[in-house]
NUKOLRO-791703 format. One record per residue (C-alpha): residue number from 1; x, y negated, z; residue in one letter. Coordinates in steps of 0.5 Angstrom, whole numbers. Layout:
R  pos      u      v      w  code
R  NUM      X      Y      Z     A
...
// end
This chain:
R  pos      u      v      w  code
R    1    -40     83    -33     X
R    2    -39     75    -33     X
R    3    -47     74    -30     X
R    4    -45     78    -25     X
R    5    -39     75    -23     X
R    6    -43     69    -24     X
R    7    -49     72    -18     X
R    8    -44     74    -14     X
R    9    -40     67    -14     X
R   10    -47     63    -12     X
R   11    -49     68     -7     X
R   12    -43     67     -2     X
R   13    -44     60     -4     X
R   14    -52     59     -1     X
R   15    -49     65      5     X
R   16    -43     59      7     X
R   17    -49     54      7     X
R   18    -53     58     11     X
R   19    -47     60     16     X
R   20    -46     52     16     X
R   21    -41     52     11     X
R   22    -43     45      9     X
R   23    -42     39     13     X
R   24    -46     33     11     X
R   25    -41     28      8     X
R   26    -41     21     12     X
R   27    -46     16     10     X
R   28    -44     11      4     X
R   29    -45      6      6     X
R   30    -48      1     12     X
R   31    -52     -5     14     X
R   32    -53    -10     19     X
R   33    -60    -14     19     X
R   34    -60    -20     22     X
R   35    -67    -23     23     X
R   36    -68    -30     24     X
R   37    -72    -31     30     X
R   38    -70    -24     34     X
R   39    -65    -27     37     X
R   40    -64    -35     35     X
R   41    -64    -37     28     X
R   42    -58    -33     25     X
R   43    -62    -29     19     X
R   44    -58    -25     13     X
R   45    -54    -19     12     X
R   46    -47    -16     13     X
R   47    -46    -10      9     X
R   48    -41     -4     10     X
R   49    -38      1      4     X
R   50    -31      4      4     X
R   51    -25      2     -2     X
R   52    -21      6     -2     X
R   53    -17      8      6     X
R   54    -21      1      9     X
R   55    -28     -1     10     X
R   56    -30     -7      6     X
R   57    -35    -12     10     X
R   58    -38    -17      6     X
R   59    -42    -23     10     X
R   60    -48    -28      8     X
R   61    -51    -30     14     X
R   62    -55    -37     15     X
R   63    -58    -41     21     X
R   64    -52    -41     24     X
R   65    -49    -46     27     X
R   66    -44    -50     23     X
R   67    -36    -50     25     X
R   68    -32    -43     27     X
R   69    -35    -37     31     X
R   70    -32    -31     33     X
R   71    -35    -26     30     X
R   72    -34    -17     31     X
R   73    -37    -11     32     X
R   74    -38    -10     39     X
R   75    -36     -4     43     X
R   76    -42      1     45     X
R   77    -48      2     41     X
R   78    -53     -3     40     X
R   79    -54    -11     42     X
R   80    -54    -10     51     X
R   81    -49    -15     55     X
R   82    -42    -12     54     X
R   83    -39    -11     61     X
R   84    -32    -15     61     X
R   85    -33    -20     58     X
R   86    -37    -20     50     X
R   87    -32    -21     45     X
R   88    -26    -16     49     X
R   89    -25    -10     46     X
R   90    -29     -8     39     X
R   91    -27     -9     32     X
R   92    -25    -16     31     X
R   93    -27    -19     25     X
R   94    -24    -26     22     X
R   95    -27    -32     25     X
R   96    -34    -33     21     X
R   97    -35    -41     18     X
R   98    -42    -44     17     X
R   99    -42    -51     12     X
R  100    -47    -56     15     X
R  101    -52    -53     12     X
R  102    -52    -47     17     X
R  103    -49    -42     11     X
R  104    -43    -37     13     X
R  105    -40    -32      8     X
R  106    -35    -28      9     X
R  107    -31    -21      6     X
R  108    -26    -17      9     X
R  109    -22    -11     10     X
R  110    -21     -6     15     X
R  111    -17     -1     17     X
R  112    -18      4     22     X
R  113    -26      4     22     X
R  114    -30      8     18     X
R  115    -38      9     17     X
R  116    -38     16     21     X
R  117    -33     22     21     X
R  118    -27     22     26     X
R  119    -24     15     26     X
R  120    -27      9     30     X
R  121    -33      9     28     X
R  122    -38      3     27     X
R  123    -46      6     27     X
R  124    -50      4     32     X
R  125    -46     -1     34     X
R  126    -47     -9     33     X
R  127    -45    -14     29     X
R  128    -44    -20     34     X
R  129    -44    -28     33     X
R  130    -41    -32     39     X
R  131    -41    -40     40     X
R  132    -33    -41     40     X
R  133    -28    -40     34     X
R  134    -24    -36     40     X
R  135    -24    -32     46     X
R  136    -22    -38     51     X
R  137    -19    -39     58     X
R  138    -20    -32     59     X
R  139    -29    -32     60     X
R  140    -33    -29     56     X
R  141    -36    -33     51     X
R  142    -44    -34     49     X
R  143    -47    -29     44     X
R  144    -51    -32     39     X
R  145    -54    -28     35     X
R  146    -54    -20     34     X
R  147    -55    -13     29     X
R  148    -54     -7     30     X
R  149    -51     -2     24     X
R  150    -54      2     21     X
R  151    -53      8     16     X
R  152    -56      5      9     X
// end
């Protein structure tokens, strides 16, 4: 009796997965590739991976240009100019530092953004670097280096 209870119970469970029963979960975590050379001298990493309800973002980048650069992900998918202006709209990240020798490093916590599912979500999109440290006399800004994000 308890092998065939056993039967019954996987059988509905393979019969739920082929009606659609399951949904593939959202990927764990995310990157974004900067490559020295692509789109000026910016090379490094910034990765993505849940903590909790927020999203960490972890930052090593290098080439940059020392001082403050306004830094976010961008608002439609992939590295095209944005209409409007580059660093309205999106998800604003802190302003990312670089020391004289062109490194920058930064690490924060978003909410409301998520790696798919039904939140504000970031696959597909870029990750921007801007000369300024801040969005100024209401023109856009030059974008100096750009990667997309993806699934990792």
């Amino acid at each position: 009796m308890k092998k065939f209870i056993l039967l019954a119970a996987l059988s509905s469970a393979l019969l739920a997965g082929c009606r659609g029963g399951f949904v593939a979960p959202p990927p764990l975590r995310a990157e974004a590739v900067f490559v020295a050379g692509s789109v000026g001298k910016i090379g490094g990493l910034v990765s993505f991976s849940p903590v909790g309800n927020r999203l960490r973002v972890i930052a090593e980048l290098s080439g940059v240009p020392p001082g403050a650069h306004v830094f976010r992900i961008g608002r439609s998918a992939g590295c095209a100019a944005e209409e409007g202006g580059g660093q309205q709209g999106g998800v604003a990240l802190p302003t990312i530092v670089a020391d004289s020798s062109g490194a920058a490093r930064l690490t924060a916590y978003l909410a409301g953004v998520e790696l798919g599912g039904e939140g504000e979500n970031i696959i597909g999109r870029s990750v921007r670097v801007y000369a300024r440290p801040e969005y100024v006399d209401g023109k856009s800004d030059v974008l100096i280096a750009c990667a997309v994000i993806m699934p990792k």
